[in-house]
Backbone as JSON, one array per atom type, in Angstrom:
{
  "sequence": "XXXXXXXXXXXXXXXXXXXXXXXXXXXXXXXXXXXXXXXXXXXXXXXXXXXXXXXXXXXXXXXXXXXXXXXXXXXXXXXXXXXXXXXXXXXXXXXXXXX",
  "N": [[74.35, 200.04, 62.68], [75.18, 199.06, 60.36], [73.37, 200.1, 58.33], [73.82, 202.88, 58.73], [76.47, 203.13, 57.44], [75.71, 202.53, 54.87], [74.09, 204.19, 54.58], [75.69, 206.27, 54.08], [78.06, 205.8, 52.59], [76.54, 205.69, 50.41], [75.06, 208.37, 50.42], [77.71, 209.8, 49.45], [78.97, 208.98, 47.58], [76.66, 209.89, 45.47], [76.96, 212.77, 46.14], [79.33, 213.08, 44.53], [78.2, 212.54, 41.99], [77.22, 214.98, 41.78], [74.35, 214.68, 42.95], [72.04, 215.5, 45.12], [70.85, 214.28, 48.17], [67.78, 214.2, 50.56], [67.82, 213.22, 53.68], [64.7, 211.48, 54.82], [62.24, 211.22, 57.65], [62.21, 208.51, 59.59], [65.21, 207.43, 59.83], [66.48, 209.48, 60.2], [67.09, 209.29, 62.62], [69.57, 207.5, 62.85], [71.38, 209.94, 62.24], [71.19, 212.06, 64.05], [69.64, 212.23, 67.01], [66.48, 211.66, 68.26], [64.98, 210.44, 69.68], [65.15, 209.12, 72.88], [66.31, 206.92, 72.88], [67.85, 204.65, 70.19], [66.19, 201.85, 69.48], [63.49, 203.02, 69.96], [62.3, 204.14, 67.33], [61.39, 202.0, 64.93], [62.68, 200.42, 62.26], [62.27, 199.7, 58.45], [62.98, 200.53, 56.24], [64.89, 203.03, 54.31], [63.94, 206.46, 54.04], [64.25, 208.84, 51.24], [64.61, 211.96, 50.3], [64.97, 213.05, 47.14], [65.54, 214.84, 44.13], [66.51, 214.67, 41.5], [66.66, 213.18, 37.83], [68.81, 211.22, 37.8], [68.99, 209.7, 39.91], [67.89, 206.61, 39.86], [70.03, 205.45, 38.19], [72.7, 206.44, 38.74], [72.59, 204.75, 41.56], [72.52, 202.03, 41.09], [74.51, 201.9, 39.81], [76.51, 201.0, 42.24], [74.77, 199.28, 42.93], [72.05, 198.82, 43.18], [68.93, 197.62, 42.88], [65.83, 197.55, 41.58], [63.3, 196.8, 44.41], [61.0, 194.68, 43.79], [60.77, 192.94, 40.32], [59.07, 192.99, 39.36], [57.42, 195.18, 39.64], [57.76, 198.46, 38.21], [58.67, 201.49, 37.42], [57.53, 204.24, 35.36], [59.0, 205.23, 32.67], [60.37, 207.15, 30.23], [61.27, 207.31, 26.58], [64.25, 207.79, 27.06], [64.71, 206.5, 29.18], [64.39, 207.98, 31.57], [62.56, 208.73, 34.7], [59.61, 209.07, 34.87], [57.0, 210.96, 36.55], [53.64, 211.75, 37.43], [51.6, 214.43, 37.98], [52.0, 215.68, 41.22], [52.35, 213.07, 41.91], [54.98, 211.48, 43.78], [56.46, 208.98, 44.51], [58.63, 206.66, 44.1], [59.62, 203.44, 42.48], [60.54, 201.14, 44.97], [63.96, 200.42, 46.07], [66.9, 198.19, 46.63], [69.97, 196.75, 47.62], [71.12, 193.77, 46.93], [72.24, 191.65, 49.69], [75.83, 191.75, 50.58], [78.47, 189.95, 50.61]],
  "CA": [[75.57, 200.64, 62.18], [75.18, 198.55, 58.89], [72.68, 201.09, 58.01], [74.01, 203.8, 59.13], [77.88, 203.11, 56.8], [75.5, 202.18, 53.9], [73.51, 205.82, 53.88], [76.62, 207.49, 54.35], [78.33, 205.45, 51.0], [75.1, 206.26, 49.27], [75.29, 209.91, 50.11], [79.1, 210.41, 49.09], [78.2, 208.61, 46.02], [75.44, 210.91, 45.05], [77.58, 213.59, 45.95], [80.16, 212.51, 43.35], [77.38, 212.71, 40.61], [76.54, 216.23, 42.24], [73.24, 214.69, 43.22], [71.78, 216.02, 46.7], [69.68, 213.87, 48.87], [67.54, 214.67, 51.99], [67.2, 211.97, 54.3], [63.65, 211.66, 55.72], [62.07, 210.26, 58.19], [62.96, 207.88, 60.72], [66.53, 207.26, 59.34], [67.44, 210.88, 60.59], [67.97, 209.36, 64.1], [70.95, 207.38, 62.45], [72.2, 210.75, 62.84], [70.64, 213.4, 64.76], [68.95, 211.54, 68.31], [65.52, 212.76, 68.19], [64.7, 209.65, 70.75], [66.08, 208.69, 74.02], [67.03, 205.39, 71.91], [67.54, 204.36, 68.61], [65.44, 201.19, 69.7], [62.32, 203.56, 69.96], [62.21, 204.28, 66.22], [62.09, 201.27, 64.11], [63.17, 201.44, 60.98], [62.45, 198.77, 57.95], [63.32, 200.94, 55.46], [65.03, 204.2, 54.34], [63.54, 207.34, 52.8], [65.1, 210.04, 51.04], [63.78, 212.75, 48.83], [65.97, 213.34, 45.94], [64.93, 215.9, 43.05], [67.39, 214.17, 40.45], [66.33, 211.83, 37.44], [69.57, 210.72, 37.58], [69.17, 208.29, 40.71], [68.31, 205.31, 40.22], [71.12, 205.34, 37.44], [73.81, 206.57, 40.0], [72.21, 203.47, 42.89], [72.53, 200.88, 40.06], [76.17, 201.97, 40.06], [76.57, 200.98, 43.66], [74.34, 197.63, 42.85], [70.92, 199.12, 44.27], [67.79, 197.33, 41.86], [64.71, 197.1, 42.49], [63.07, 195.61, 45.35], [60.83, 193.7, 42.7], [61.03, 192.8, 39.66], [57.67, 192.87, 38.95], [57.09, 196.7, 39.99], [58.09, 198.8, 37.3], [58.48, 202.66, 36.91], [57.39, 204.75, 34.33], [59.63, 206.25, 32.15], [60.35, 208.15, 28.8], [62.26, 206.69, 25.61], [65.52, 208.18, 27.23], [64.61, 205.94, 30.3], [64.24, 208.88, 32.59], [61.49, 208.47, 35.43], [58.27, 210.19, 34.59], [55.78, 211.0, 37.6], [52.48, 212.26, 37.05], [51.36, 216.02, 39.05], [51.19, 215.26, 42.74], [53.16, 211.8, 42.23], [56.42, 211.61, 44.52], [57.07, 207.78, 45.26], [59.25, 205.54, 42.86], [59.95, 201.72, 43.1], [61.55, 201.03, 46.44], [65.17, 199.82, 45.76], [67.25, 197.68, 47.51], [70.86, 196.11, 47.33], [71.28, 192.08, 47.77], [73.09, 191.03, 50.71], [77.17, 191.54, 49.99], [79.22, 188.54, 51.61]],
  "C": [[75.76, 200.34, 60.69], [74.35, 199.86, 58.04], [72.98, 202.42, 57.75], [75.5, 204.03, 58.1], [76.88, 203.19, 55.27], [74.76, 203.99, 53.02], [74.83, 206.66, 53.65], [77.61, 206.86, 52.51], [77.69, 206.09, 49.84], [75.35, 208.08, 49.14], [76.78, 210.36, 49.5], [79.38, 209.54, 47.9], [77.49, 209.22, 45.25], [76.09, 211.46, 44.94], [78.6, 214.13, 44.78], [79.58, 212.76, 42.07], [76.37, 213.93, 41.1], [74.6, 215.97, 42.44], [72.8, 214.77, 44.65], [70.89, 215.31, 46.82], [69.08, 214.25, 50.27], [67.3, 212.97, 52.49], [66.03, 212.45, 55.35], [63.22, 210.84, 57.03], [62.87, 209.4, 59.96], [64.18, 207.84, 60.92], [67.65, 208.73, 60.43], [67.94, 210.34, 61.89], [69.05, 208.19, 64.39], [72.31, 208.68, 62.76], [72.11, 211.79, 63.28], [69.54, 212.65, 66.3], [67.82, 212.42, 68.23], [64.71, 211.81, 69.68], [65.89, 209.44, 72.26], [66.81, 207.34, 73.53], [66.89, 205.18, 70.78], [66.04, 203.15, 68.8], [63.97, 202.12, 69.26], [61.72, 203.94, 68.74], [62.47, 203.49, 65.36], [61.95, 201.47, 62.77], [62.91, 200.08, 60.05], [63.27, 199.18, 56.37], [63.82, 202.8, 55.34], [64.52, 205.34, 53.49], [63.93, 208.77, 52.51], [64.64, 210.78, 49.86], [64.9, 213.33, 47.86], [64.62, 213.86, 44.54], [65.6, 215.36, 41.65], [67.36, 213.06, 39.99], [67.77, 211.08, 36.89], [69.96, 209.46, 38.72], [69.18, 207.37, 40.47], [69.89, 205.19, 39.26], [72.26, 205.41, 38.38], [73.59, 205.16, 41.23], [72.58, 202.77, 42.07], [73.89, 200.75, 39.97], [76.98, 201.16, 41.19], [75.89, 199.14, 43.78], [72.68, 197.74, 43.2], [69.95, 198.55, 42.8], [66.18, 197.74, 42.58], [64.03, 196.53, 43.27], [62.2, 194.3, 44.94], [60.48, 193.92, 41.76], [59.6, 193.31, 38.89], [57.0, 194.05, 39.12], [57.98, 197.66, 38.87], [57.47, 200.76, 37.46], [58.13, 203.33, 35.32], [58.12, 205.46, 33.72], [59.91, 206.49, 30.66], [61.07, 207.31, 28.06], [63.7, 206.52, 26.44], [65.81, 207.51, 28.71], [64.74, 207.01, 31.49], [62.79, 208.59, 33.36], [60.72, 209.99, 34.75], [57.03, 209.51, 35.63], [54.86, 212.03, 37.39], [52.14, 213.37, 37.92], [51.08, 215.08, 39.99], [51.57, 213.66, 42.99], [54.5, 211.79, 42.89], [57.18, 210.31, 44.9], [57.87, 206.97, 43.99], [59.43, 204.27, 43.35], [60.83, 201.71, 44.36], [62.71, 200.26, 45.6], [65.75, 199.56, 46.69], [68.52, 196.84, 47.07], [70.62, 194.45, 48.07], [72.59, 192.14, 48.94], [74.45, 190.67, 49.82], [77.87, 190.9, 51.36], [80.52, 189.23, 51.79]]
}
């Protein structure tokens, strides 16, 4: 359910900065049952295809960094992500644990 409040923040966040995300993947059966159980689909992480180099900027808002430090995207003077033809993955990101 933690999961499940945190995509839904994320997306009506995005939304806000008119940025559209798809959610892929496993995640979907957060909210669409594609199993007889959630159990049956585990999940360690979420993935979502977004077209807009305005993400991570908008996640960072929210608190979302990188998952490490030491992984580093490529990007332009204007700090915009730059992916190479036929590249689609960026640094995984991840918020710290809020108390």
């Amino acid at each position: 359910m933690r999961i499940k409040a945190q995509l839904i923040e994320l997306d009506q966040h995005l939304a806000s900065h008119n940025i559209k995300a798809v959610l892929i993947k496993g995640a979907i059966q957060l909210f669409e049952p594609l199993y007889p159980s959630l159990g049956m689909r585990e999940m360690s992480d979420i993935d979502l295809l977004v077209l807009d180099r305005r993400f991570h900027s908008a996640t960072a808002d929210l608190g979302y960094q990188p998952k490490s430090p030491t992984m580093k995207d490529k990007t332009n003077r204007n700090g915009e992500h730059l992916l190479e033809w036929g590249h689609s993955h960026l640094t995984p990101i991840m918020r710290p644990t809020i108390s």
